[in-house]
Each structure stands twice: as C-alpha cells, then as structure tokens.
Jmol script that loads the backbone (N, CA, C; Angstrom):
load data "model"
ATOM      1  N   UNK A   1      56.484  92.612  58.328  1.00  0.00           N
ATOM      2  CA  UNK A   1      56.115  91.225  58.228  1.00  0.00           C
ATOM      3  C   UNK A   1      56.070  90.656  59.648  1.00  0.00           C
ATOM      4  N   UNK A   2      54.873  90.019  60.096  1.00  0.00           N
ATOM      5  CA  UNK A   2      54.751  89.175  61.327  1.00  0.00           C
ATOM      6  C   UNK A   2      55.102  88.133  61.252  1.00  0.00           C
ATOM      7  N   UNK A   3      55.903  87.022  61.980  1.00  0.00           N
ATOM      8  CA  UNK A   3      56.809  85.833  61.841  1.00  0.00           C
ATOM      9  C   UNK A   3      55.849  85.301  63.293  1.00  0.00           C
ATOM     10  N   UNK A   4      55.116  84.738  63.536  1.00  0.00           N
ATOM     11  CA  UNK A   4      54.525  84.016  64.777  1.00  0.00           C
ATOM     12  C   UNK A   4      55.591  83.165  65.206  1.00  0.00           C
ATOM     13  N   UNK A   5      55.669  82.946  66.405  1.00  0.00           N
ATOM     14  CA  UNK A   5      56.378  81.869  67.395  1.00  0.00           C
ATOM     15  C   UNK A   5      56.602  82.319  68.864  1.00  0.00           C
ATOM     16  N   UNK A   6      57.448  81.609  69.295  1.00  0.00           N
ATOM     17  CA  UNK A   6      57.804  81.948  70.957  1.00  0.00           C
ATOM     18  C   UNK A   6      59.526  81.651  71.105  1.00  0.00           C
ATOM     19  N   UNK A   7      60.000  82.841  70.966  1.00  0.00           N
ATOM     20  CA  UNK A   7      61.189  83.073  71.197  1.00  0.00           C
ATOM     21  C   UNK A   7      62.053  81.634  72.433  1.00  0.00           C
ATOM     22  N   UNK A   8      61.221  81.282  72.726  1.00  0.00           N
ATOM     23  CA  UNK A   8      62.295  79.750  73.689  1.00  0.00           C
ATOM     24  C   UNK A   8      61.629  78.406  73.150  1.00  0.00           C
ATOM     25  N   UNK A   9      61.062  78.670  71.596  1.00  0.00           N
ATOM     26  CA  UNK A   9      61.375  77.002  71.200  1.00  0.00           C
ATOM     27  C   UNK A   9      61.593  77.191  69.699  1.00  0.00           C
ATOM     28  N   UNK A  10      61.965  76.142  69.284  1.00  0.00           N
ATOM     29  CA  UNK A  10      61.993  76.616  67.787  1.00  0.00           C
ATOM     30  C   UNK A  10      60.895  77.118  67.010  1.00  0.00           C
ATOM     31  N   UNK A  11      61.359  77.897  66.192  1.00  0.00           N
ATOM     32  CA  UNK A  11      60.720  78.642  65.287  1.00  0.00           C
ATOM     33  C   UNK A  11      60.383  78.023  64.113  1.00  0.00           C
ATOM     34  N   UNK A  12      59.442  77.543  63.913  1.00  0.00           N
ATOM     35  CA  UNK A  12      59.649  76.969  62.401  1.00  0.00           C
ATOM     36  C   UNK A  12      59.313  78.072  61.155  1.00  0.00           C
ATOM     37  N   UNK A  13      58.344  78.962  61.765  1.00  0.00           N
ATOM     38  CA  UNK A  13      57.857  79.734  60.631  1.00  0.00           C
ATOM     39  C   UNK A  13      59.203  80.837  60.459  1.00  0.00           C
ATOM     40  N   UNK A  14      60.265  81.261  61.114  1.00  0.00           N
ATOM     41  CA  UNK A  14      61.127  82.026  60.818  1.00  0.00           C
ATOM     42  C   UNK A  14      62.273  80.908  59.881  1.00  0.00           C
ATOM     43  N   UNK A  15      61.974  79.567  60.255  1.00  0.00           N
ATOM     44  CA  UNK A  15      62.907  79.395  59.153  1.00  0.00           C
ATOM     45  C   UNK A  15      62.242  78.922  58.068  1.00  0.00           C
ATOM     46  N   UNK A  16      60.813  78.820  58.019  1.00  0.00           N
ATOM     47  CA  UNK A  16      60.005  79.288  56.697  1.00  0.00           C
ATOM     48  C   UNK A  16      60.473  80.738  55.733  1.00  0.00           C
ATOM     49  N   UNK A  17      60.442  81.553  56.972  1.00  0.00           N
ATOM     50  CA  UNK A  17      60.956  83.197  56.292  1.00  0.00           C
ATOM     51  C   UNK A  17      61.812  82.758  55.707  1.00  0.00           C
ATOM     52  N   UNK A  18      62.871  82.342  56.260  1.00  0.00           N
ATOM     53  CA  UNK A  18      64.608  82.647  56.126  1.00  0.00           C
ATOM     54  C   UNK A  18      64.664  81.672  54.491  1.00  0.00           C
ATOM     55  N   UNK A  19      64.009  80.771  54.319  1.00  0.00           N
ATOM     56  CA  UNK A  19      64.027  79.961  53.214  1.00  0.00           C
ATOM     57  C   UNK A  19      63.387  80.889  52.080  1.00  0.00           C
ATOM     58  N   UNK A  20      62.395  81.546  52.050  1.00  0.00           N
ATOM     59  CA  UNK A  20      61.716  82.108  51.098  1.00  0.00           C
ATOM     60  C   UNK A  20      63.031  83.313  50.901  1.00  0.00           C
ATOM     61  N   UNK A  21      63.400  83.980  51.869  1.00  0.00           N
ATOM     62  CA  UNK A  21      64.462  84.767  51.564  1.00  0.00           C
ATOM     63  C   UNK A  21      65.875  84.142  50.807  1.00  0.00           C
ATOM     64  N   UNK A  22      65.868  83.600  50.662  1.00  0.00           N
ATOM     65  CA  UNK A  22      67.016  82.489  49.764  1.00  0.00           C
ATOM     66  C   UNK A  22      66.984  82.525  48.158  1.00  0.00           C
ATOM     67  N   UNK A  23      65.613  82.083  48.502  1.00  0.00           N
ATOM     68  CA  UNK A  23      65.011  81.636  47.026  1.00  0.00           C
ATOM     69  C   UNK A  23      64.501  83.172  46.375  1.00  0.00           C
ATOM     70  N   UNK A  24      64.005  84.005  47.098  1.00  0.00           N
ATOM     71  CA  UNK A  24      64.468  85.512  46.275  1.00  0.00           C
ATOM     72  C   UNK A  24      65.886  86.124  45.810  1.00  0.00           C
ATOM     73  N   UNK A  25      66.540  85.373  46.604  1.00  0.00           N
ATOM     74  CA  UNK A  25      68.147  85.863  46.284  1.00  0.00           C
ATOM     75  C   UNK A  25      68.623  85.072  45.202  1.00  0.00           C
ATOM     76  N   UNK A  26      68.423  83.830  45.388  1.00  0.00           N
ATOM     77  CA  UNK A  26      68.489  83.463  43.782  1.00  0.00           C
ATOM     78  C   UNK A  26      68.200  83.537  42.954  1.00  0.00           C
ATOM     79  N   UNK A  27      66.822  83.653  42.674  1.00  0.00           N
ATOM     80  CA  UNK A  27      65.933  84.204  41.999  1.00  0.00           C
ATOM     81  C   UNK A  27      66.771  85.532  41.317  1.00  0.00           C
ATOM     82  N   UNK A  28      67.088  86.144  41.835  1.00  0.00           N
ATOM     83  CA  UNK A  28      67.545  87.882  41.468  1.00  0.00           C
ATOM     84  C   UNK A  28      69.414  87.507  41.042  1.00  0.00           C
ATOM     85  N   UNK A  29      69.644  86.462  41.661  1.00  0.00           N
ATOM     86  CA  UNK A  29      71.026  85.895  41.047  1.00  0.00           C
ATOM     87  C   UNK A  29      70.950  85.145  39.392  1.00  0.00           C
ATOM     88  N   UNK A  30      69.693  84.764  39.568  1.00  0.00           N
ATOM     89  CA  UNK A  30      69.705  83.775  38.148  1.00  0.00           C
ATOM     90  C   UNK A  30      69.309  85.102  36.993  1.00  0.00           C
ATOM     91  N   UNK A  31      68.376  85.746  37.234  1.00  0.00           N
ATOM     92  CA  UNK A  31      68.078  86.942  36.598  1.00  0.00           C
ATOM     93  C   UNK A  31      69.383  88.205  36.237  1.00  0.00           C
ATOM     94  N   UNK A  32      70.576  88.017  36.961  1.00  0.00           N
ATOM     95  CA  UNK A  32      71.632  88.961  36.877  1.00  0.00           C
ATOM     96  C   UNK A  32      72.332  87.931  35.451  1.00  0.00           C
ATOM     97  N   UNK A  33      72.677  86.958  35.840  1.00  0.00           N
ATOM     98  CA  UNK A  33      73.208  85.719  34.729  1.00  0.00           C
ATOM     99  C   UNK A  33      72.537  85.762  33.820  1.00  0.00           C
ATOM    100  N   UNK A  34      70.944  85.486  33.574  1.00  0.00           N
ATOM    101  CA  UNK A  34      70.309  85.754  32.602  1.00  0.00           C
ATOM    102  C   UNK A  34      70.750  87.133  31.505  1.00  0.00           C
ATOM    103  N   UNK A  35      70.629  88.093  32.249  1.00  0.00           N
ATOM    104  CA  UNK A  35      71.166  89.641  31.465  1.00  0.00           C
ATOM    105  C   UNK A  35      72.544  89.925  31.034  1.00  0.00           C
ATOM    106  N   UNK A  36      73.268  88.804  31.339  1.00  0.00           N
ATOM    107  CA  UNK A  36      75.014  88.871  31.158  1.00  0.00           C
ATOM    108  C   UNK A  36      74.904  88.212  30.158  1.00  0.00           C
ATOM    109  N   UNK A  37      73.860  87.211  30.039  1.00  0.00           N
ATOM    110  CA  UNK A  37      74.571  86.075  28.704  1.00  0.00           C
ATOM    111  C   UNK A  37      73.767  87.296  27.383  1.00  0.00           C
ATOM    112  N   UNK A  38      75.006  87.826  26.544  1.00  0.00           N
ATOM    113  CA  UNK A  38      74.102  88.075  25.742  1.00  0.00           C
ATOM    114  C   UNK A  38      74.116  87.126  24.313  1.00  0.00           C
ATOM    115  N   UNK A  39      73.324  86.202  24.329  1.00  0.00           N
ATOM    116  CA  UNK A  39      72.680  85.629  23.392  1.00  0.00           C
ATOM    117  C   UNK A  39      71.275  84.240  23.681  1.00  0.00           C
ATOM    118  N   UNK A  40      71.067  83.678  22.233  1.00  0.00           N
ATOM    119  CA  UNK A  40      69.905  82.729  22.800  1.00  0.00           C
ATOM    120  C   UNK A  40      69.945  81.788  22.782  1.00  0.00           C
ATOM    121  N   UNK A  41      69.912  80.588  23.872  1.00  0.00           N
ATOM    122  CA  UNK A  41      70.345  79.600  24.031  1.00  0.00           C
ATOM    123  C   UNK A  41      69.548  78.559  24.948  1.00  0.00           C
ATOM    124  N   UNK A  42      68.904  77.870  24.578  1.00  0.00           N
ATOM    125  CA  UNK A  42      68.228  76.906  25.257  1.00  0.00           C
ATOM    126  C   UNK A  42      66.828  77.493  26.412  1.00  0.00           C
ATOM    127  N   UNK A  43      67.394  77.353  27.586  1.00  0.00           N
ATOM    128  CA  UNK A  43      66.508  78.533  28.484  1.00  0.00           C
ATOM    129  C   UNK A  43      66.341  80.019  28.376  1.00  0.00           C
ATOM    130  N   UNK A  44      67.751  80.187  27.502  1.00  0.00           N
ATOM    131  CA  UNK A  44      68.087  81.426  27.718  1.00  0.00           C
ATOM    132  C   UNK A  44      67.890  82.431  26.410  1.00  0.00           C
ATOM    133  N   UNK A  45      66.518  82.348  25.717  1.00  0.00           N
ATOM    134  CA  UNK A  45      65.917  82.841  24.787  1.00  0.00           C
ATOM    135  C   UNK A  45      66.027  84.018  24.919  1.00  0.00           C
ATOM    136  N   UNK A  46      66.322  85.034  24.354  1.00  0.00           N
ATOM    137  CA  UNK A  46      66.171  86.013  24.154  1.00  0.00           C
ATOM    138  C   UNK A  46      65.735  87.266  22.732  1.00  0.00           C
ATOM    139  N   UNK A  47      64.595  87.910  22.778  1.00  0.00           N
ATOM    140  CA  UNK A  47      64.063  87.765  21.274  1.00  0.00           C
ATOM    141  C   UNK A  47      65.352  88.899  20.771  1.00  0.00           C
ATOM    142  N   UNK A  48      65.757  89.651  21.407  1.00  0.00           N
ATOM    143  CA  UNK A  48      67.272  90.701  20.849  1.00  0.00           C
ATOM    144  C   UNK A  48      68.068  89.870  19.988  1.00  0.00           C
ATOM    145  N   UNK A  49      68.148  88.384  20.561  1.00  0.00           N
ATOM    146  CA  UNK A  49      69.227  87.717  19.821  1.00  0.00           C
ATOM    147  C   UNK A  49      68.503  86.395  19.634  1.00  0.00           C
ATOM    148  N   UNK A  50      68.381  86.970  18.359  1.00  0.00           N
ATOM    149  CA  UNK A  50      67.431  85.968  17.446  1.00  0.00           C
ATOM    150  C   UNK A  50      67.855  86.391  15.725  1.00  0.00           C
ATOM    151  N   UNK A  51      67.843  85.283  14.989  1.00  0.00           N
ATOM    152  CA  UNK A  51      68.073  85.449  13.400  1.00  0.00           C
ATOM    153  C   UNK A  51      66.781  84.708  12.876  1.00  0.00           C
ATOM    154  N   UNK A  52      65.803  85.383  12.128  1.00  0.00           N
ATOM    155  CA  UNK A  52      64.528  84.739  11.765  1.00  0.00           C
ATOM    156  C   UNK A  52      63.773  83.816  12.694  1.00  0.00           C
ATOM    157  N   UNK A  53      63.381  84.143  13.600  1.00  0.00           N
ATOM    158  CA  UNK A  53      62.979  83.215  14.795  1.00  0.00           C
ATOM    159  C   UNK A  53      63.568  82.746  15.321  1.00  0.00           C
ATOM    160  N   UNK A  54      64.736  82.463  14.714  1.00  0.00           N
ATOM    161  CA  UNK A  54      65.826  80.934  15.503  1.00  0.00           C
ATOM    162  C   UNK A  54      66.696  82.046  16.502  1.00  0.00           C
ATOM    163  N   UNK A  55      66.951  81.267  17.434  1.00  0.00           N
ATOM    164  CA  UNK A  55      68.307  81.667  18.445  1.00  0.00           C
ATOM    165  C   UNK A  55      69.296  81.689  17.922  1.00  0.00           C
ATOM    166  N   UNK A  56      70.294  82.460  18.458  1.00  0.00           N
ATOM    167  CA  UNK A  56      71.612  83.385  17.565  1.00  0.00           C
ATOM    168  C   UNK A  56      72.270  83.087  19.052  1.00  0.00           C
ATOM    169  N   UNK A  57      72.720  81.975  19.103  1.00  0.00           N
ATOM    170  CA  UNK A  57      74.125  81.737  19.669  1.00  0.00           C
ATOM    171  C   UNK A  57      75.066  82.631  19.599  1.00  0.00           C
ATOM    172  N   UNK A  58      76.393  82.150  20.448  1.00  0.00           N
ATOM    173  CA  UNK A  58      77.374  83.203  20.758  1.00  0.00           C
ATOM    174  C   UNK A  58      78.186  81.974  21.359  1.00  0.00           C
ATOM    175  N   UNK A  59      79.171  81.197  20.678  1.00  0.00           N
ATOM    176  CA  UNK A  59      79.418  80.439  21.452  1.00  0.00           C
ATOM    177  C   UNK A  59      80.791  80.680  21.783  1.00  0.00           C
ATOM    178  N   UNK A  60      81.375  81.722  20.953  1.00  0.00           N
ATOM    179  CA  UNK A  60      82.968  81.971  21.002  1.00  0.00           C
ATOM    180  C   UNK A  60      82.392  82.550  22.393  1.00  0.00           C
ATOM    181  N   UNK A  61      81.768  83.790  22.758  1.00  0.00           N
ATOM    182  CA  UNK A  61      81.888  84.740  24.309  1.00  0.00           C
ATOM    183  C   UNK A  61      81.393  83.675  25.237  1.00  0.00           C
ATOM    184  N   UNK A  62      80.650  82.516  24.722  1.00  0.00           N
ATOM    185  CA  UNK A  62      79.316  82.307  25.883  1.00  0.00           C
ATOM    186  C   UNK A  62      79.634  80.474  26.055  1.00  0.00           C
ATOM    187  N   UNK A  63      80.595  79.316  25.560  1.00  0.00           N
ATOM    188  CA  UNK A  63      81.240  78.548  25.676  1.00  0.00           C
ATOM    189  C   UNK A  63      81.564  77.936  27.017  1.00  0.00           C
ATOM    190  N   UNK A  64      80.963  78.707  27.995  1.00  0.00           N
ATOM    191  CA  UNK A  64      81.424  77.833  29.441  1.00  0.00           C
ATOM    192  C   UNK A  64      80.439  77.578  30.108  1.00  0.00           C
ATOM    193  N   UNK A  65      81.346  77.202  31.346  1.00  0.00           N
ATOM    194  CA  UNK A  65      79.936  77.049  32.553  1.00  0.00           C
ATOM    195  C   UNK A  65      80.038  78.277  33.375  1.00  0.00           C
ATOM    196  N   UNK A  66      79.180  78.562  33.830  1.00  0.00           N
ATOM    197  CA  UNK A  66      79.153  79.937  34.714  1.00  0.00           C
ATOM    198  C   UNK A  66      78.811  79.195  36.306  1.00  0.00           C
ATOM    199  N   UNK A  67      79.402  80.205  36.966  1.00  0.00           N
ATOM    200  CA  UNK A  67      79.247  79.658  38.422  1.00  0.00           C
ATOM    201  C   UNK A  67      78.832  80.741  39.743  1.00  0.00           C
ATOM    202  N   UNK A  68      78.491  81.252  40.098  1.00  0.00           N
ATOM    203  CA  UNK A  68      78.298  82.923  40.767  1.00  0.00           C
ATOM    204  C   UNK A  68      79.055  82.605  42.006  1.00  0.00           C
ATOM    205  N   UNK A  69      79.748  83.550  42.695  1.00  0.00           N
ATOM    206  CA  UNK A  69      80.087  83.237  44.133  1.00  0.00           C
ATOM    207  C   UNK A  69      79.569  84.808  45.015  1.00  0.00           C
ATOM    208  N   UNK A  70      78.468  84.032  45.781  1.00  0.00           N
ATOM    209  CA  UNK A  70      77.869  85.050  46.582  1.00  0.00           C
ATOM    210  C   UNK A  70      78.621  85.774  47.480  1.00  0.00           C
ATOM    211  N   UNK A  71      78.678  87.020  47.788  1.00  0.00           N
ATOM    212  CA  UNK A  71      79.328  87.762  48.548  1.00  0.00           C
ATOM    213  C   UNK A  71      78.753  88.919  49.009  1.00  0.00           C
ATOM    214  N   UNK A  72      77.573  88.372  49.662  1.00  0.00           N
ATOM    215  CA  UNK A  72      76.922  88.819  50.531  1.00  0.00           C
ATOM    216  C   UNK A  72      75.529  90.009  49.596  1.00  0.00           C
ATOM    217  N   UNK A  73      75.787  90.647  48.758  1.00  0.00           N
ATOM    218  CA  UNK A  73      75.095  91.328  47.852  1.00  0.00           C
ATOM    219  C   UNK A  73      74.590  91.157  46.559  1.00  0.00           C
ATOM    220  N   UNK A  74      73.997  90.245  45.822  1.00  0.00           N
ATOM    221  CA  UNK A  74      73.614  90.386  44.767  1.00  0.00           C
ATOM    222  C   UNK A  74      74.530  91.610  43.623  1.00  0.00           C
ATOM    223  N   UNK A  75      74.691  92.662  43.716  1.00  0.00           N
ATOM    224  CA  UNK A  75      75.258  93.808  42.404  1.00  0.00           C
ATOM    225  C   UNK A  75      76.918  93.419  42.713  1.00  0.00           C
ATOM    226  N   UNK A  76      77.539  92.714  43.841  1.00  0.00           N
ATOM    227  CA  UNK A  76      78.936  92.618  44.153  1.00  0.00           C
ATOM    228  C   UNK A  76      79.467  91.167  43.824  1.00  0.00           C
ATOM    229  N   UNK A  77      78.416  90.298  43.315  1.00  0.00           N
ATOM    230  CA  UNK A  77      78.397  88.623  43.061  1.00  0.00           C
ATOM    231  C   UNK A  77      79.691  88.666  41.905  1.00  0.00           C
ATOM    232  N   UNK A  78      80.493  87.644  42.153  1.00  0.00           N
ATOM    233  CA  UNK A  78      81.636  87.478  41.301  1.00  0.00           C
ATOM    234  C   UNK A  78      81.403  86.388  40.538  1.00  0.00           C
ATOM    235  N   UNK A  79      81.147  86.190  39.020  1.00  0.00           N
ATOM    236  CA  UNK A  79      80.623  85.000  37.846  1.00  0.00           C
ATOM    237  C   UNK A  79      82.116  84.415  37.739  1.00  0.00           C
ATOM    238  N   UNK A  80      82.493  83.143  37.920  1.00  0.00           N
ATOM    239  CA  UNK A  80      82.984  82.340  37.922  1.00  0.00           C
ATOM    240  C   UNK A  80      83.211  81.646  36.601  1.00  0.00           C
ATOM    241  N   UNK A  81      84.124  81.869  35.344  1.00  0.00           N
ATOM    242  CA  UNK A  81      83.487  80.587  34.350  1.00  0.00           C
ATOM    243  C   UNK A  81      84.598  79.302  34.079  1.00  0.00           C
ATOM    244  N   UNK A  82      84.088  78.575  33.551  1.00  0.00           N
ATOM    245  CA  UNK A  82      85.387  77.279  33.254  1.00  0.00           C
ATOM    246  C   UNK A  82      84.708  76.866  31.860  1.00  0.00           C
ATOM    247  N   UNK A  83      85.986  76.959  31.040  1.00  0.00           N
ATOM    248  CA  UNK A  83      85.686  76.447  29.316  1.00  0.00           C
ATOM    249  C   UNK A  83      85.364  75.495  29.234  1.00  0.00           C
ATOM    250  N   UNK A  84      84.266  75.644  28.067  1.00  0.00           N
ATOM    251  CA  UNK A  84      84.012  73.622  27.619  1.00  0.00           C
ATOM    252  C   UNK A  84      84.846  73.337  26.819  1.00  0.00           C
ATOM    253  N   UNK A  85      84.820  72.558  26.603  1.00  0.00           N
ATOM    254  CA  UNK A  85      86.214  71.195  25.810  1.00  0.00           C
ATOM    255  C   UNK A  85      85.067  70.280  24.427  1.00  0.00           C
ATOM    256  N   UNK A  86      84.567  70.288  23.806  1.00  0.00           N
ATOM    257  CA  UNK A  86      84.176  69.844  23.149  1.00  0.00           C
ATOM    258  C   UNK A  86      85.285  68.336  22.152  1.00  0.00           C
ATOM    259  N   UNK A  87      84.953  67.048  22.381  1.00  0.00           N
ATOM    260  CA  UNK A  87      85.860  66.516  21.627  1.00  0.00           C
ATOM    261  C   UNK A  87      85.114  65.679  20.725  1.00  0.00           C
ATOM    262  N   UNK A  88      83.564  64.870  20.957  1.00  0.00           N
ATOM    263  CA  UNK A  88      82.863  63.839  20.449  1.00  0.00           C
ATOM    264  C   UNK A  88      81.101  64.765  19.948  1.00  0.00           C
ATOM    265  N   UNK A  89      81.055  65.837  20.587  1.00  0.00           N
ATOM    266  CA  UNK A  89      80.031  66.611  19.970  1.00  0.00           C
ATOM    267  C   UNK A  89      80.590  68.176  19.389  1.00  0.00           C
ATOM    268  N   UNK A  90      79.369  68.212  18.154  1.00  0.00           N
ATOM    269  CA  UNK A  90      79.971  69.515  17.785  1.00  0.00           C
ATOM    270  C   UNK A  90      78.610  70.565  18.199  1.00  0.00           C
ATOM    271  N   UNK A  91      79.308  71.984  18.608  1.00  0.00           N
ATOM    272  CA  UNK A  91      78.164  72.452  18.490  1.00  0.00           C
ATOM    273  C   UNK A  91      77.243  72.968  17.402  1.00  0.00           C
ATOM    274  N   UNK A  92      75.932  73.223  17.665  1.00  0.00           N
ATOM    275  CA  UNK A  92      74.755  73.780  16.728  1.00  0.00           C
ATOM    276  C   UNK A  92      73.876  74.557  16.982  1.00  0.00           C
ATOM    277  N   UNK A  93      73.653  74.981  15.784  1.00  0.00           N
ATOM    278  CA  UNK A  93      72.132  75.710  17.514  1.00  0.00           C
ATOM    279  C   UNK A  93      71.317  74.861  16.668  1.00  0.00           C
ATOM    280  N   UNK A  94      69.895  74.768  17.818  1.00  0.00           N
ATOM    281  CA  UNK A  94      68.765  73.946  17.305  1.00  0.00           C
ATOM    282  C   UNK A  94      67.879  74.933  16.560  1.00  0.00           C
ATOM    283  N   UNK A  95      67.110  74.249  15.632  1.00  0.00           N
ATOM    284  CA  UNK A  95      65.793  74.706  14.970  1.00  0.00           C
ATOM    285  C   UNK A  95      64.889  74.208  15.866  1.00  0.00           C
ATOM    286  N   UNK A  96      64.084  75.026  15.751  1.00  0.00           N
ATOM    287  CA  UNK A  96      62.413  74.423  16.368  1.00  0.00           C
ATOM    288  C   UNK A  96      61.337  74.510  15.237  1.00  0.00           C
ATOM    289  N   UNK A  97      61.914  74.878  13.797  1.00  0.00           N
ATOM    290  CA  UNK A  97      60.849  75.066  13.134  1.00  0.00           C
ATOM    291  C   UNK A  97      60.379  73.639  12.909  1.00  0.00           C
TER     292      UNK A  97
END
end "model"
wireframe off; spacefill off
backbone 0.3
color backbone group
C-alpha cells in the first residue's frame, strides 16, 4: 500500500490509513461478539436460532451487556459482561409477523 506525503509535515493520508485500520479491527471485533452470542436477538438474527421464523432468544446465557477489552489482538480480546436488572419491563421476544 502507497500512503503519499512528506515525512516533515503532517501526514494526513497516513492518518486516513491508521483510521480505516481501526474500523477493520472493529469490524472483526463486532463479528467475534456476533459468533459468541448464540441466539437471535434484535441485530443479532441468526437463522440457527430461530423457532418458526421468529427469533429464539436465550436470555438466561445472553442477559447482559457485553463489553470487549482490546489487547492488542483480536483472537486474545477479553468479553467483559455486567447483568441486567430488569424491575419495570419484562422480557419478550418480538414477533414481526
């Protein structure tokens, strides 16, 4: 890959690079989270876990927030979760029919 500039002023197009390189790493972070949750849930459709069209929740395993903490590698990323508390909503899964 060619990065144009002149090494004694700023670079803007290398921190063009350096940004697009970010957003692939997340990209490949959100996609690791994606394959952990196993069930279907809002964004996170998946046709494996599905009951007659509808999404097939999992809310006893899948109940939190997830959080990733980067450490330098994508396959070494440590998922973070903290329980929800439900007190004034209950959960459901939605129909879309």
């Amino acid at each position: 890959m060619r990065i144009p500039g002149d090494p004694g002023y700023l670079n803007v197009e290398l921190e063009k690079a350096g940004r697009v390189a970010d957003f692939l790493e997340l990209g490949e972070l959100m996609c690791r989270d994606a394959l952990e949750r196993q069930e279907s849930c809002g964004g996170h459709y998946r046709e494996e876990y599905q009951v007659d069209g509808e999404a097939k929740r999992d809310d006893e395993k899948f109940c939190h927030v997830a959080a990733w903490e980067y450490t330098g590698k994508i396959d070494t990323s440590v998922r973070h979760k903290e329980e929800l508390a439900f007190e004034n909503v209950h959960l459901a899964t939605r129909s879309y029919k």
